[in-house]
C-alpha positions in Angstrom: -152.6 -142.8 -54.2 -152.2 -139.2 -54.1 -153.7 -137.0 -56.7 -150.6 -135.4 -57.3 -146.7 -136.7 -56.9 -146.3 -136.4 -53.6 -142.6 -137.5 -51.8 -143.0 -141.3 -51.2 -143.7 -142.5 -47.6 -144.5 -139.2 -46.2 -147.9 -139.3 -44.4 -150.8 -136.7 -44.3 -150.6 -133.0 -44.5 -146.5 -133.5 -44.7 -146.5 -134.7 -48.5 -148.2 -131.7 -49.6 -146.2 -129.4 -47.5 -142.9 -130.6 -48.2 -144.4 -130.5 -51.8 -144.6 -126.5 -51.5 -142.7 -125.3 -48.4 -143.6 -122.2 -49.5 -146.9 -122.4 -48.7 -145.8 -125.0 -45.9 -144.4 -121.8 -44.0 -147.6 -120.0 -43.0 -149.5 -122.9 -42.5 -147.2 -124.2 -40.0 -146.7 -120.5 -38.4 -150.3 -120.2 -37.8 -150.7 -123.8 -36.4 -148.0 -122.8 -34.0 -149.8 -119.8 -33.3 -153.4 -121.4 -32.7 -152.1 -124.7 -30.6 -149.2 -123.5 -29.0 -149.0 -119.8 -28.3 -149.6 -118.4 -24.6 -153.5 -118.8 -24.3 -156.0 -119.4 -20.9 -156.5 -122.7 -23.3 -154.2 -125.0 -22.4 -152.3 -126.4 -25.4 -154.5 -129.9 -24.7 -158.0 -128.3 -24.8 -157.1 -126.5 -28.2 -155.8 -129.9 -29.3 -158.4 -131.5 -28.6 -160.6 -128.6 -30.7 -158.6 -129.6 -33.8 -158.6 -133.4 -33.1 -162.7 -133.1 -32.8 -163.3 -130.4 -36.0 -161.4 -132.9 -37.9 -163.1 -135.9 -36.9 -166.6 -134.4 -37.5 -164.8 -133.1 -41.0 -163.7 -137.5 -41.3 -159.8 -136.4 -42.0 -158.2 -139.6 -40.5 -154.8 -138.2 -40.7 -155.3 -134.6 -38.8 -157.9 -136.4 -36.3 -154.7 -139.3 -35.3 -152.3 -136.4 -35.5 -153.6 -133.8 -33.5 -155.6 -136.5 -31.3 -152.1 -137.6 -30.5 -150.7 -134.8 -29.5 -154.1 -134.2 -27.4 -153.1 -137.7 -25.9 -149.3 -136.4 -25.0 -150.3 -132.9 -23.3 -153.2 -135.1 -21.2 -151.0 -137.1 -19.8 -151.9 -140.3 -22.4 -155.2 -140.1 -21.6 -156.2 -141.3 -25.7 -159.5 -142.8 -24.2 -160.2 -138.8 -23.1 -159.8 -137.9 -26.9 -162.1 -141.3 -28.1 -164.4 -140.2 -26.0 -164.7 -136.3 -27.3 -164.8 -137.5 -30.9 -168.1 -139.8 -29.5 -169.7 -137.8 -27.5 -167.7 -134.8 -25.8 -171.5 -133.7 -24.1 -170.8 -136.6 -21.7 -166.9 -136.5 -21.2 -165.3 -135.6 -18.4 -164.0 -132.3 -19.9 -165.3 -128.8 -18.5 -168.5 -127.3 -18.9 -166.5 -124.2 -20.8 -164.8 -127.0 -23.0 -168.0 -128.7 -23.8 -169.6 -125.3 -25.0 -166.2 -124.3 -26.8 -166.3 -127.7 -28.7 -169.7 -127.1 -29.5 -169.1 -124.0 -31.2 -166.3 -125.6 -33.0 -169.0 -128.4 -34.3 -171.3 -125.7 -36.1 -167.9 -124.2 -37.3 -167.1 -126.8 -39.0 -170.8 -127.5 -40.9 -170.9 -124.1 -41.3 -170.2 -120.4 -39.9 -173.4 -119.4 -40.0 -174.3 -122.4 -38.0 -172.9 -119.9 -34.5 -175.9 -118.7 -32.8 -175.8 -116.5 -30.1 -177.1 -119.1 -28.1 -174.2 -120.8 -28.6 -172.3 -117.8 -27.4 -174.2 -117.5 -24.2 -173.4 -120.9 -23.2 -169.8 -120.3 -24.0 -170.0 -117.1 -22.1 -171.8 -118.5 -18.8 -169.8 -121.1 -19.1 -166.9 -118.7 -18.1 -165.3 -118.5 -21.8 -163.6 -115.2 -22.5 -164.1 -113.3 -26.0 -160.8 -114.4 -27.0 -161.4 -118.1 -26.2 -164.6 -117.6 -28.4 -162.5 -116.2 -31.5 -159.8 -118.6 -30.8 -161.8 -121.6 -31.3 -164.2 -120.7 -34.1 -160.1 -119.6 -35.7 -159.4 -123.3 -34.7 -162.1 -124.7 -36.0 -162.0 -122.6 -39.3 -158.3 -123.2 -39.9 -159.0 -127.1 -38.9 -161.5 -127.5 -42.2 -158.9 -125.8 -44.6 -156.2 -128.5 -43.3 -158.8 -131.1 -43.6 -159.5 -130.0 -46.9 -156.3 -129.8 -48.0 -154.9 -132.8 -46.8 -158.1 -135.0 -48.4 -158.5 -133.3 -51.1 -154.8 -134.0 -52.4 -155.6 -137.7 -51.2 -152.7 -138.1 -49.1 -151.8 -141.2 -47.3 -152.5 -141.9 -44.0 -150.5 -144.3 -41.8 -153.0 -146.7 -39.8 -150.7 -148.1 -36.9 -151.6 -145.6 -33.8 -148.0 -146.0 -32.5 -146.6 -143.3 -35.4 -149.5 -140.7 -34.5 -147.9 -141.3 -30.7 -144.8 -140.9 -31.9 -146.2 -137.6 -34.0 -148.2 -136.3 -31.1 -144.9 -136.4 -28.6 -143.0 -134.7 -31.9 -145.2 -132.0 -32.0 -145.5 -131.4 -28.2 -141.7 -131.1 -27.9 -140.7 -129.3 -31.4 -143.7 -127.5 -32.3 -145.1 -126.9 -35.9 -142.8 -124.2 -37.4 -140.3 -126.5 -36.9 -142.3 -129.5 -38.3 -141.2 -130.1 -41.8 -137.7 -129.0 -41.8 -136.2 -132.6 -42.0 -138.8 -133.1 -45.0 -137.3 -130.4 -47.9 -134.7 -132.6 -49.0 -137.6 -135.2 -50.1 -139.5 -132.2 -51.8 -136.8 -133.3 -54.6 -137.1 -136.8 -54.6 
């Protein structure tokens, strides 16, 4: 049960932003922003950097969610994000992913945890300065969703098929237009 009164039968970070769409507004914007904009990341790869920060962060809703949409823009491939929240050293991702996603880990215990070893790697791995900023950004952003969305305990839908059906949502409408169809419940 939520720790506040939430809209009934409204999963994960959704309750709490149709609760406040004011705040709902930016959130989304810069979600759009990180994971969708035009970027030498493909929409998949920075996916996948949210999907893994908020596995190593234990948010089950925001690791099925953004895992899902991960899954849509590679094709289904949903073993290809199992396998990153694992072990992502040994997936078959790129050597520039791996490095990215290891940045994002220390992000996420910390961002102090970035040592400019793990910018070299990132670097001779072929990432640019502004894939650098974008996924420590990610990865930052990523533990305030986390942290919202637990920290309001929010409910979280087990059956994979609705984070399928969320994933292909969010590929095809984005995130600024993600909780439109959700103010009329903010009154419920």
């Amino acid at each position: 049960m939520a720790h506040i009164k939430l809209p009934e039968g409204v999963p994960g970070i959704l309750g709490p932003m149709a609760f406040s769409p004011a705040t709902a507004k930016p959130l989304n914007e810069l979600a759009e922003i990180l994971l969708r904009a035009a970027n030498s990341l493909t929409q998949g790869e920075r996916e996948l950097i949210a999907t893994y920060v908020s596995s190593e962060n234990d948010c089950y809703f925001c690791q099925n969610a953004h895992g899902g949409a991960a899954a849509h823009w590679l094709g289904g491939n949903e073993e290809l994000v199992q396998q990153i929240k694992r072990d992502f050293e040994s997936s078959p991702v790129s050597d520039k992913l791996k490095a990215l996603l290891a940045i994002a880990g220390k992000v996420q215990k910390g961002g102090k945890q970035v040592a400019e070893a793990d910018i070299a790697r990132a670097r001779q791995n072929g990432a640019s300065d502004k894939e650098i900023h974008d996924t420590v950004l990610i990865s930052a952003a990523f533990c305030m969703y986390n942290r919202y969305v637990d920290g309001l305990a929010t409910w979280a839908p087990a059956d994979p098929a609705v984070y399928r059906e969320n994933g292909q949502r969010l590929v095809e409408q984005g995130y600024v237009h993600s909780t439109d169809h959700l103010a009329a419940k903010a009154g419920d």
